[in-house]
C-alpha positions, 0 to 999 in steps of 0.5 A, spaced: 070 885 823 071 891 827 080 891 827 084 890 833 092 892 833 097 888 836 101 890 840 109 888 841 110 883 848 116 887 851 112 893 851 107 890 857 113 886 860 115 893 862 109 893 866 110 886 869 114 881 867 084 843 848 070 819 837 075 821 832 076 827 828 072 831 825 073 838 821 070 844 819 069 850 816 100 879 869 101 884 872 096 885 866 093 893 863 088 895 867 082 890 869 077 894 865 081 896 859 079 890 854 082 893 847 089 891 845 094 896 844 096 900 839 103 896 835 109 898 838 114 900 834 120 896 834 127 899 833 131 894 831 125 890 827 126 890 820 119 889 816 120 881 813 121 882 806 115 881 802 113 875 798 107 871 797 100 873 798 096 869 803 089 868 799 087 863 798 090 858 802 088 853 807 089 852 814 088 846 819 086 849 825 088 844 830 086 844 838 089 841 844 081 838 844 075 840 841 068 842 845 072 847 850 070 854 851 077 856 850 079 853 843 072 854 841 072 861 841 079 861 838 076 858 833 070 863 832 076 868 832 080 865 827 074 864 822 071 870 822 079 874 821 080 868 815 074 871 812 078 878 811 084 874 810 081 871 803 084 864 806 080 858 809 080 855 816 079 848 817 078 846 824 080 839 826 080 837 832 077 831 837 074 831 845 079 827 847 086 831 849 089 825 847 096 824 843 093 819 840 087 823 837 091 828 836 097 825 831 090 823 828 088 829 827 094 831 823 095 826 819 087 827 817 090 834 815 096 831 811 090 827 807 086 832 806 091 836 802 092 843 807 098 848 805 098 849 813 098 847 820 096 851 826 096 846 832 095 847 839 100 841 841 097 836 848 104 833 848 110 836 845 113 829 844 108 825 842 105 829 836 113 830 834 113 825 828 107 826 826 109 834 825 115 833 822 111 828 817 107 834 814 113 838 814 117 832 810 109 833 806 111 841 804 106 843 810 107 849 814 107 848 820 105 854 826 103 853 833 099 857 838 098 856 846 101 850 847 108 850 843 111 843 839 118 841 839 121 848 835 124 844 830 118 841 829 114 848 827 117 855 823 113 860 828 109 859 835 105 864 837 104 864 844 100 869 849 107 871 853 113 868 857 112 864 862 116 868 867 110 874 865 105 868 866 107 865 872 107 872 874 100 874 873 097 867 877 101 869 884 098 876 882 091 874 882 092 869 887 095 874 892 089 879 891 084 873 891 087 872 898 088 880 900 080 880 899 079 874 904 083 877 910 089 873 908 096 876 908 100 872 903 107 875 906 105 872 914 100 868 913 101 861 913 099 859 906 095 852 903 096 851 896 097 846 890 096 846 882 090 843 879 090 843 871 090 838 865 097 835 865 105 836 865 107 834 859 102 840 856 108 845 855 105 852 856 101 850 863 108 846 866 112 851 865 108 857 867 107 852 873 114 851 875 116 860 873 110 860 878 113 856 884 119 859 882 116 867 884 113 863 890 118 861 893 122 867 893 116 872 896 112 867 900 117 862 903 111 862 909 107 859 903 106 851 903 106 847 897 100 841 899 102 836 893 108 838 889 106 833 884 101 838 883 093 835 880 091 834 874 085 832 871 087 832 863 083 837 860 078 832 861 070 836 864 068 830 868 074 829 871 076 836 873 070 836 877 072 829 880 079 832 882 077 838 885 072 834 889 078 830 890 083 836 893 077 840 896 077 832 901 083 831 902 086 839 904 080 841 909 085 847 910 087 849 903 088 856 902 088 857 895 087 853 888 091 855 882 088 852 876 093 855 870 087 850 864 081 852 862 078 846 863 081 845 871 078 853 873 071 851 872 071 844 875 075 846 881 069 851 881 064 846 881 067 841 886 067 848 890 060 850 889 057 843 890 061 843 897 058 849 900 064 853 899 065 861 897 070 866 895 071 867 902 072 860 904 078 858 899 081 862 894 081 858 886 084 862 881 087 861 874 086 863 868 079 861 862 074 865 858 071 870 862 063 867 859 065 860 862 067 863 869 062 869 869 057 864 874 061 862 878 063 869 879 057 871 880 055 865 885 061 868 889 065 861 888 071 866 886 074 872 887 079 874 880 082 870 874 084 872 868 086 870 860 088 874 854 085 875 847 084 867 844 080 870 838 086 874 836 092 869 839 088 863 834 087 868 829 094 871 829 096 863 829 093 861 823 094 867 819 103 866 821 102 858 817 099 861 811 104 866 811 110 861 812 106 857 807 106 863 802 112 863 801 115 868 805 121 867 809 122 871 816 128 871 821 129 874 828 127 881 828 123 881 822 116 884 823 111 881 820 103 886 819 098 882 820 091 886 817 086 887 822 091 886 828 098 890 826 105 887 826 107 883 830 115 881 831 119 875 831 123 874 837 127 868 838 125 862 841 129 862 847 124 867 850 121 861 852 125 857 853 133 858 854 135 852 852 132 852 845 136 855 840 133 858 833 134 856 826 137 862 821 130 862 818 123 862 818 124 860 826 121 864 832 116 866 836 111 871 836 108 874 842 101 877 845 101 884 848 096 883 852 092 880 858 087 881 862 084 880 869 076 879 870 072 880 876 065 881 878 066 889 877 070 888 869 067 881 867 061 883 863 066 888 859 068 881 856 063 876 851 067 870 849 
């Protein structure tokens, strides 16, 4: 595998602000650049101290459900890095993004006897007893995209902040209407929210920083459904949902699926309607491989993501590490081989309320994203 390095998230702030279970083994950088950046030196980092070695151990990789483009590829990411790493990565996962499935999910870890877990989380509140349970087992316990209660897990690896994230989806959906003939700062503006769920951490709160921006830059902008649409990470239901906006807002001027699932049936439902990039503007945020018809069918302008190999990889490798023994605390660095090292900040850099344990507690961030359009997407193959 060829090395990647990850960068520090401040340094791009500077810039901008997914039956039962079964295992198995922005403002962003230039839309064209596609490598991550070199890891930036922190000053007040401290390397955390050494400890115990990853080889050897073994992961449950845990995604919000199983059979999505997004989490899939995460998976591809993390296994082949766990192959360097010397540690096993078992993906355990369902197509139902349901608490239920995924309480399941854990509790099959559990029983399988795993020194860690990574799990993207499809309802913070309901997979907390399960959690907390496998840490009561000696399991370590990290999260990745979508985050858990902080208590419930040592470190979150998150593709950044929700300020930055809210960010990015009003920059593309400014540029998405700009590119139709639209001026977003005197135009009247039609739009709503279409993705998996409010009680998904990582989706609501970059909806609600999005609204925030909105609000103060675009008051000419109308929010049609405030209650937003959600269609639950479910592909059937995301076409049917957008279908279902697409009928009951004739004049909407602009989509923001922030889900991987939501942005392709959004698309679909506007395809299977007649309707084009010049008609409606639907952005938000998926793999580049799963958008690429749409683009080129020009249903859509922009939309964008980050590196989920390396955010799922990086999580996987962060519970194995928590697992080996090492501590870590606010501050420390931690070097990822064959992505860099990455720093502990404290969790109230997602969420001010949330406050951090002295040790092994955290959040580690993504340096970068990515925009994709019809000029930049083929530079991308996941």
């Amino acid at each position: 595998m060829k090395k990647k390095s990850l960068a520090l998230f401040l340094a791009l702030s500077m810039t901008l602000s997914l039956a039962a279970c079964g295992g198995g083994s922005s403002n962003t950088p230039a839309p064209a650049e596609s490598k991550a950046a070199e890891p930036a030196q922190s000053q007040a980092a401290d390397p955390a101290p050494a400890g115990g070695s990853v080889e050897g151990k073994v992961v449950a990789f845990i995604p919000k459900v199983s059979g999505n483009a997004f989490f899939e590829v995460a998976n591809t990411g993390a296994q082949e890095f766990a192959k360097d790493w010397g540690i096993t990565v078992d993906y355990i996962g369902s197509p139902n993004a349901t608490v239920a499935d995924q309480v399941q999910c854990i509790n099959d870890a559990v029983s399988k006897g795993v020194d860690a877990i990574c799990i993207s989380t499809v309802d913070a509140a309901g997979v907390s007893d399960a959690l907390q349970a496998a840490k009561a087992a000696g399991i370590a316990v990290s999260t990745w995209d979508s985050d858990s209660k902080v208590d419930d897990r040592a470190l979150m690896v998150s593709q950044g902040t929700p300020e930055v994230l809210g960010q990015m989806l009003v920059d593309l959906s400014v540029e998405g209407l700009k590119a139709r003939g639209v001026d977003p700062e005197k135009d009247t503006v039609n739009y709503c929210w279409h993705y998996s769920q409010a009680t998904v951490t990582d989706q609501n709160s970059w909806q609600v920083e999005g609204e925030k921006i909105i609000k103060d830059k675009y008051p000419n902008w109308v929010n049609v459904q405030p209650d937003n649409y959600y269609s639950e990470q479910d592909a059937e239901k995301s076409v049917t949902i957008g279908k279902a906006v697409l009928a009951a807002h004739s004049d909407i001027d602009l989509i923001i699926c922030n889900d991987s699932t939501a942005l392709p049936g959004q698309l679909e439902a506007a395809q299977q309607a007649g309707l084009t990039k010049d008609d409606v503007t639907i952005t938000g945020f998926a793999t580049p491989n799963a958008i690429k018809p749409y683009c080129t069918a020009n249903i859509l302008h922009n939309w964008g993501l980050w590196d989920c190999k390396v955010q799922g990889a990086l999580g996987c490798y962060v519970a194995a590490y928590i697992a080996a023994g090492n501590d870590v605390k606010v501050g420390d660095t931690i070097d990822v081989p064959g992505i860099g090292s990455v720093e502990v900040m404290p969790n109230n850099c997602l969420n001010p309320d949330d406050a951090t344990a002295d040790v092994n507690n955290g959040v580690v961030l993504l340096p970068e994203r990515a925009i994709f359009n019809a000029e930049t997407m083929d530079n991308y193959d996941f």
